[in-house]
Every structure is written in C-alpha cells, then in structure tokens.
C-alpha positions in Angstrom: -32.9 30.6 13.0 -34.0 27.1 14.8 -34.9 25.8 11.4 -32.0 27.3 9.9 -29.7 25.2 12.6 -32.1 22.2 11.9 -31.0 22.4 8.0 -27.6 22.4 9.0 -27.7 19.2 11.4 -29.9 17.6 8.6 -27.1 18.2 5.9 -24.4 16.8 8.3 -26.6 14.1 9.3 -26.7 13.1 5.5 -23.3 13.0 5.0 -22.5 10.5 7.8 -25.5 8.0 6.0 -24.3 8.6 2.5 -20.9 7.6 4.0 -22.2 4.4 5.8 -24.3 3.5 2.5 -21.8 4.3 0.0 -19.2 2.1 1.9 -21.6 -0.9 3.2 -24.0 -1.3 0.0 -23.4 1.3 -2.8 -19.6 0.1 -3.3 -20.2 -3.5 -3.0 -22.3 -3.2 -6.1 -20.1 -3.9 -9.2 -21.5 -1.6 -12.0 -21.3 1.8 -10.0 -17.6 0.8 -8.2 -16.5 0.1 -11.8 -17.9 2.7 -13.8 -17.4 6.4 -13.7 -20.5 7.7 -15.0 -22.9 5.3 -12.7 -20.7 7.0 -9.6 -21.5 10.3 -10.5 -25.0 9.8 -11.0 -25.2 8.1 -8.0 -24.0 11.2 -6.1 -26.2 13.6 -8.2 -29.4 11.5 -7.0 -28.6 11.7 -3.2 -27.6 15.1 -3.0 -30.8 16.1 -5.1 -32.7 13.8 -2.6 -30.9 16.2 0.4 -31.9 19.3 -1.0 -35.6 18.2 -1.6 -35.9 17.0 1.6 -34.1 20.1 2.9 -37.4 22.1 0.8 -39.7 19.9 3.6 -38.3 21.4 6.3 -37.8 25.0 5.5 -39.2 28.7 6.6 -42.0 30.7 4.5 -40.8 34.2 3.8 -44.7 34.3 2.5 -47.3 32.0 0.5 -44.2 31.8 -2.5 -41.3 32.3 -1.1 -39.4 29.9 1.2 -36.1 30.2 2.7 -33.4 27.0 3.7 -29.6 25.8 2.4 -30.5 23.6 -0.2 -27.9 25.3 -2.1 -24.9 23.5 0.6 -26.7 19.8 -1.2 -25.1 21.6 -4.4 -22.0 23.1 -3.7 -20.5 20.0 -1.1 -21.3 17.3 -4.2 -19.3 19.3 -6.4 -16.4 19.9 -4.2 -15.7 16.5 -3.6 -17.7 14.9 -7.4 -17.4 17.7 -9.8 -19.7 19.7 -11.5 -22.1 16.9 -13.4 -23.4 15.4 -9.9 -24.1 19.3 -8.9 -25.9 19.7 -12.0 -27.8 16.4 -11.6 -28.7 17.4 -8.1 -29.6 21.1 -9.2 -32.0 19.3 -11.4 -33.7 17.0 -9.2 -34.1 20.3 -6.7 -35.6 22.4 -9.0 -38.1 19.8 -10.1 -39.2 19.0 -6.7 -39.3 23.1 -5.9 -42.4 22.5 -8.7 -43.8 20.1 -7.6 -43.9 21.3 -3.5 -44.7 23.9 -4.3 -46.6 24.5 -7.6 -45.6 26.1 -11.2 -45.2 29.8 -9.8 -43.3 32.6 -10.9 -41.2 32.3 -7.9 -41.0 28.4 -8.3 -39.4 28.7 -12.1 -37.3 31.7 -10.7 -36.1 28.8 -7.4 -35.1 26.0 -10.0 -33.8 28.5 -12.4 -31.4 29.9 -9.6 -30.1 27.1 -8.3 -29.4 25.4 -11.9 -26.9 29.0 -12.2 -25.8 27.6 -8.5 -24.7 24.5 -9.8 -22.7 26.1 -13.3 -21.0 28.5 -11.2 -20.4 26.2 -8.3 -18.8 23.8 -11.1 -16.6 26.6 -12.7 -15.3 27.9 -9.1 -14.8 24.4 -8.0 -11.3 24.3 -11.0 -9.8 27.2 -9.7 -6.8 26.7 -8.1 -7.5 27.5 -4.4 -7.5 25.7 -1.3 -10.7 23.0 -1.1 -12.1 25.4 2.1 -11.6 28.9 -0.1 -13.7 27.0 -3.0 -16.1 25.7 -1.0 -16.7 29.2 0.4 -16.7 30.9 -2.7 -19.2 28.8 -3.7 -21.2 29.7 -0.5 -20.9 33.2 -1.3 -22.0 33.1 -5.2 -25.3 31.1 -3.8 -25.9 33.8 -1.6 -25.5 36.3 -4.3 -27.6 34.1 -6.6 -30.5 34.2 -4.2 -29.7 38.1 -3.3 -30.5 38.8 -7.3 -33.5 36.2 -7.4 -35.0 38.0 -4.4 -34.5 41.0 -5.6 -36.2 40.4 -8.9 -39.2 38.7 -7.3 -40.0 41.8 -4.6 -38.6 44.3 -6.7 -36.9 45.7 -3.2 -33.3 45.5 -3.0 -33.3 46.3 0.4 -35.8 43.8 1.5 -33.7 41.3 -0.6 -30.2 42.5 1.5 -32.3 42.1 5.0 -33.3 38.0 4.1 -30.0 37.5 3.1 -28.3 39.3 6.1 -30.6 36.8 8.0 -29.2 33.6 6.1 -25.4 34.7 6.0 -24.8 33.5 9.4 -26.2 30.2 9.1 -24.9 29.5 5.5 -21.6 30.9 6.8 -21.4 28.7 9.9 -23.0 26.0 8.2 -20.9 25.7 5.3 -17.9 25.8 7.6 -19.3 22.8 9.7 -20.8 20.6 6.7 -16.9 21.6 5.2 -15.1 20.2 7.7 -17.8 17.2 8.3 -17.6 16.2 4.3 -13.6 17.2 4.2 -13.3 13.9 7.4 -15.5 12.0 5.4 -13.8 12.5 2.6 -9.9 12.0 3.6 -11.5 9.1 5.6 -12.5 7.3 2.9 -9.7 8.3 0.6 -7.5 7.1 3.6 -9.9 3.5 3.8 -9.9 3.0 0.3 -5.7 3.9 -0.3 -5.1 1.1 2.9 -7.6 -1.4 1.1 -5.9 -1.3 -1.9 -2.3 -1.3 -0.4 -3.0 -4.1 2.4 -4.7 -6.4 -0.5 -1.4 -5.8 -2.6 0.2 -6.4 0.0 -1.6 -9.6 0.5 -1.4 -11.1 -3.0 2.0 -9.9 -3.6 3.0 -12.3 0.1 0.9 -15.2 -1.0 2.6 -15.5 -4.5 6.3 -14.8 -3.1 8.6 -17.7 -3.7 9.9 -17.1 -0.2 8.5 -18.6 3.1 7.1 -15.4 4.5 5.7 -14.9 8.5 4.9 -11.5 10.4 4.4 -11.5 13.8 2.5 -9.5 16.9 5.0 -8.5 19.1 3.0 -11.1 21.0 4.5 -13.3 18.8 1.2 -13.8 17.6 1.2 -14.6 13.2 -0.3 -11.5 11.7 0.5 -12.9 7.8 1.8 -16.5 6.4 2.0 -18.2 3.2 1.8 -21.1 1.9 5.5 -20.9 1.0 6.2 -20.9 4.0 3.7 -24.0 5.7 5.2 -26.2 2.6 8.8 -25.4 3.9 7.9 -26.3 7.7 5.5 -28.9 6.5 2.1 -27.4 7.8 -0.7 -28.7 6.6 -3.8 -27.0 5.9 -4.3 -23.0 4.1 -2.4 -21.0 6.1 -5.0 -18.3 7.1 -5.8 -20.5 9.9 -3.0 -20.3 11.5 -3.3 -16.2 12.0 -3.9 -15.5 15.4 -2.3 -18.5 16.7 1.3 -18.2 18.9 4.5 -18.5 16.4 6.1 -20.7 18.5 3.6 -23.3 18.5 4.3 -23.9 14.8 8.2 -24.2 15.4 7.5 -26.1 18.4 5.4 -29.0 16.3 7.5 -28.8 13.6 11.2 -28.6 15.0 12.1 -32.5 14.6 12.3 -31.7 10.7 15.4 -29.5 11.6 19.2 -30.8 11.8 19.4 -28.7 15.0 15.9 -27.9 16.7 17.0 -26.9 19.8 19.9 -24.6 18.4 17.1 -23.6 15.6 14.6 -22.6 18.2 16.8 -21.1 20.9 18.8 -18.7 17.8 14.8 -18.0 17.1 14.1 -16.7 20.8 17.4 -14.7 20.8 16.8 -12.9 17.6 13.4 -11.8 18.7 14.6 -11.0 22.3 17.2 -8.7 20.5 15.5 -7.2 18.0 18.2 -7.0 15.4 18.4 -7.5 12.0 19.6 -10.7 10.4 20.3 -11.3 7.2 21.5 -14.5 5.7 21.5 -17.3 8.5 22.1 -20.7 7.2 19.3 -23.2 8.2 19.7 -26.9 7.8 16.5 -29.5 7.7 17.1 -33.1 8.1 15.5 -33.9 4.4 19.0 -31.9 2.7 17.5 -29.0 2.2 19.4 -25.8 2.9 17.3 -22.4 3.6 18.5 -18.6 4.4 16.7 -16.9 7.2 16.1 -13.0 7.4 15.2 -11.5 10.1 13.9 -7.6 10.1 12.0 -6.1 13.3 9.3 -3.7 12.6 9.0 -0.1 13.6 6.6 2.7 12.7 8.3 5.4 13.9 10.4 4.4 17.1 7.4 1.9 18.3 7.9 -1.6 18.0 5.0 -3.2 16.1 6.4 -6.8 14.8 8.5 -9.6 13.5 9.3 -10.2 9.3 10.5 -13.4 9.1 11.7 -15.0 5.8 13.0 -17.6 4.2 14.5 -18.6 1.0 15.4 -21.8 -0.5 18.9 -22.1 -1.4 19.9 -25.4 -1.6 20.7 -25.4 -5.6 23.1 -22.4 -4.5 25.1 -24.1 -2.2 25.3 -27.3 -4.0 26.3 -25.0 -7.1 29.0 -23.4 -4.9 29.8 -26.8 -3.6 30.5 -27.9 -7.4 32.5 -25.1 -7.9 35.0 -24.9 -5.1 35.7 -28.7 -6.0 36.3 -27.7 -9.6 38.7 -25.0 -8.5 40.4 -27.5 -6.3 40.8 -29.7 -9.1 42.4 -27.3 -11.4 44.5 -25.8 -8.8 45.7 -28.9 -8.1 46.0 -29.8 -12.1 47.9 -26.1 -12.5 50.5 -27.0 -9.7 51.4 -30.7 -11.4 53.3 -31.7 -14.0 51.6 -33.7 -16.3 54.1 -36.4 -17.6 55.5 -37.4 -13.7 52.8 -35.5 -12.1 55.3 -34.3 -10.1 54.7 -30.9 -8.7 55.9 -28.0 -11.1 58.1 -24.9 -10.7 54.4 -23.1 -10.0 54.0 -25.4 -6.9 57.9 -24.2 -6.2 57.3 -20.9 -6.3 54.4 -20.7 -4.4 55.7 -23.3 -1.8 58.4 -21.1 -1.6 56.7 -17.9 -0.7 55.0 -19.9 1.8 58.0 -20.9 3.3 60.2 -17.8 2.9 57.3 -15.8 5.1 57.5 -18.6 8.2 61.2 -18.5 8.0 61.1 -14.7 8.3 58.3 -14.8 11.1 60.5 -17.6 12.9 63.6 -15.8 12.3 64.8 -19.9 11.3 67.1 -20.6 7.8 65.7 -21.6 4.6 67.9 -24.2 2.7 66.2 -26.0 -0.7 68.0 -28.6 -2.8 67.5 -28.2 -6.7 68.8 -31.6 -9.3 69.7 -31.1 -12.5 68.1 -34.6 -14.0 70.9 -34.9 -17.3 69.4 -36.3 -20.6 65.5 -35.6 -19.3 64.5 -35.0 -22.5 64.9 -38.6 -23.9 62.3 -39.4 -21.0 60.1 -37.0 -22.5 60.3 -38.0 -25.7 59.2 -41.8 -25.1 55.2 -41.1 -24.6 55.6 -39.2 -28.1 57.1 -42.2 -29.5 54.6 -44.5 -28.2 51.5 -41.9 -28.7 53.1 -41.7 -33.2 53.5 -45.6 -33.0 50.0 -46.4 -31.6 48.3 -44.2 -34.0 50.0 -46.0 -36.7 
C-alpha cells in the first residue's frame, strides 16, 4: 500500500511541474502555443513519461507481473486533452513496459491493455456527464481492464478479483485526489489564461482610445495611463512610467496649463472624496482647448477598488455649437425684421405681445399698444422695384 500511496503523491507531484513548465517554458515557445497538434503531443509525451516512471517505482505481484496506477497518466490527460494525447501516452507506456521489463507474454498483454485504457478512456471522456463522473468511469474501466488481463494471465478469476480488491482503494482515493489536484490546475490556468487575454485587451484597447484615459489605486496611485492622456496634460515621456507614481503629482506639475488650476484641482479632490459619478464636466486649458471629464468610481461588488478618469476632446463641438447658436441668432433676428425698413415685423408684434400680455397679467398692470395706418405705403414699396428694373437696364 506504501508504494501504492507513493504512486499517488508521484502523479500529483507531476501535475504541479507540468503546470509550472507548461506556463514558464513550454507556452513561451511559439510553435506549440500556436499549433494544436504540437499541444497535444506535447501532453501525450509527459504523461507517457509519468506512467513510465510510475513502472520504476511499482510492486512485483511475481517475476512478470507488476502492479502501480499508470493507468491515472492515461485517463487525467484525456480528461483535460482528449483522447489523441491518451493514446500517445498509452503508447509510450506500453513501449517502455517492453523495454523494463522484457518481451513477455505478460509485457505484450500490459501494453496491449492499457492501449484498450486509452480507447475506452477516449470514448467515456464524450459522454455527457459531469468531468468527476468521467474521470471515474474511466477509473473503473482500467480497473476492469486489468481485472480481465489478470485473469487471462493466471487463469484464476479469483486471484485476479483479490489484486484488484487490493488496488480499488488506492485507484479510488487516488483518482479522487489527482481529480481534484488536475481539476485546480486546470480552472487555474483556464482562469490565468481568460485574465491574460482580457487584461492585454484591455490594455491595447486603453492605449489606442482617442480619449485621455487614467485609473487609479484608491491610494490614488495610477494603475493604467495613455498616451492620450500625457499629450492632453503635456507629459512627457511613455506613460508606463508614470504607473505607480501618486495621481496628484501629475496634476500638481501640470496645473498652470489650466484656465482654473486651483478650481480644477480642488473639483478633482472633491469628486474623489465623494465617490460619485460624473459625467460631462466642462474643462478649460489656457491654450483654447475645451475637454469633457468623466468620472466613474470602481466597485467589485460593494468594495471600493479605484478611480476611471477620462477625458475627451471637444473643442470642435463647442465651437460647432458656438457657430450654430450665432446662426440661429441671426436668422431669428432676420425672421423678426422687415426687410425693406428693417423695421420689426407683425412676427416681432406678436411675439412681443405675448411677452407683454403674460407680465401684465402677473402684475395685474394694463396693456395699451398704438397701431398707424401708414396711407399710400405701397408707393414706398414700389420705389426699390423701380430702381432694382432701371439699374438692370
């Protein structure tokens, strides 16, 4: 049973340095994290080289037959790679059971078995059960594969049922501790890779934004910056240098470019100090340019974890709107005219009118108006007309 338990803290052992590897050298290497097929052949190898080694250290039954849980090399790599890294592994087990051990009856009858370990280990492993309820079926059909292998090499069933009585326990406990070991690994690294991939996004997608972009500690300490946002504030350098340094430094060096740095810095404290959102605020710098500021605190869950500051250029906008609230001043005051005295109009009297008519009715005052009847207006009007035929002429 000792060597039994040994087996088992090998296998775990293993796992925990094919994690390390796999994540320090294997994955660095281009042509196996790009390909598919050098993957899976990577994982065939090492699990073959954990069931060979597992042969090393196992227990005579006599001078041909040995006993260990080379079978758990098989049945974890296909759990978590699939059945053509089981079968590589079966392979590479079966030839070193030959070469340990010699070409024997019971040697062919070894690799033979646990190539039928790896088939039915890869057909179990696509039903659609629970990852522990596969792993253990496939635990229980190596069992039964080495139950009919022992039975055909003593020709005793019952001698056969009293090894395998003997191994249940330990491939039972085993498999349920190199399960749960290979299932941490595995969401571990699932978990690693997913927050890789997201944070380096993440990354890229706040480097190339448009807008000035900062995150903060709640130390106030910049977690992210981009260059968007040193060319807006005038901050020389790449701005990964400046992670890990105190926000307010950076505002504090940089606040003369500001219309307002003392009303910019102290609105700054206050929005942090309150920790509500802010959407919108109006910046002014002393070179014309207009920015809006956003302002969104950050919570995972209901703890406080940091500051998203941006901000967005929108000094074309408000120059555009600028433009256009002249423009519809001008035609108001075009609409309310008349165009040959530019007097105002009966639109301008009407609307003067409702004006007035309201105050009168809030003051509870009169409301008198004179109207003229200007006789023979007409022959004004028609002297531009005579002067606009005559000219073209």
């Amino acid at each position: 049973m000792s060597q039994l338990l040994f087996n088992i803290t090998l296998i775990i052992s293993f796992l925990f340095a094919a994690s390390i590897v796999r994540e320090q050298i294997i994955y660095r290497v281009e042509g196996i994290n790009r390909y598919k097929m050098y993957r899976l052949i990577y994982y065939g190898c090492s699990y073959g080289l954990l069931g060979s080694i597992l042969m090393i250290y196992t227990i005579k039954i006599d001078s041909t037959i040995i006993l260990d849980l080379r079978f758990l090399a098989v049945t974890i790599v296909c759990l978590y790679a699939g059945m053509v890294p089981a079968i590589i592994a079966a392979c590479i087990i079966g030839i070193m059971r030959l070469l340990l051990f010699g070409i024997t009856a019971s040697g062919i009858i070894g690799a033979a078995t646990i190539m039928v370990m790896a088939l039915l280990s890869g057909w179990t492993v696509r039903l659609p059960y629970r990852p522990f309820i596969r792993f253990q079926l496939m635990n229980s059909i190596s069992l039964l594969c080495v139950f009919f292998s022992l039975s055909f090499l003593f020709k005793d069933i019952m001698y056969a049922a009293t090894i395998i009585i003997y191994l249940l326990p330990a491939s039972f406990i085993g498999g349920c501790l190199v399960y749960l070991v290979g299932r941490y690994i595995y969401v571990s690294r699932v978990t690693t890779s997913q927050h890789k991939k997201l944070s380096k996004m993440f990354s890229v997608m706040v480097q190339n934004a448009k807008t000035g972009t900062m995150i903060e500690t709640p130390e106030r300490e910049v977690a992210v910056i981009n260059q968007t946002f040193c060319d807006m504030f005038d901050i020389p350098g790449p701005p990964n240098q400046y992670v890990g340094l105190k926000s307010n430094q950076l505002f504090l060096s940089h606040a003369p470019m500001l219309k307002d740095p003392a009303r910019f810095l102290k609105t700054v404290e206050s929005t942090v100090y309150s920790k509500e959102s802010i959407i919108d605020e109006e910046i002014t710098f002393i070179n014309g340019k207009i920015y809006a500021r956003d302002y969104i605190p950050i919570y995972e869950g209901h703890v406080y974890i940091g500051h998203y500051w941006e901000y967005r250029d929108i000094t074309e906008k408000k120059k555009a709107e600028c433009d256009l609230r002249k423009a519809n001043k001008k035609l108001e005051m075009l609409s309310i005219k008349e165009g040959l005295t530019g007097l105002n109009n009966r639109r301008s009297l009407d609307k003067q009118l409702e004006i007035e008519w309201e105050y009168a009715l809030k003051e509870k005052e009169p409301l008198s108006f004179l109207l003229f009847d200007i006789d023979y207006f007409k022959a004004y009007n028609a002297i531009p007309m005579a002067i606009f035929k005559e000219t073209n002429a």
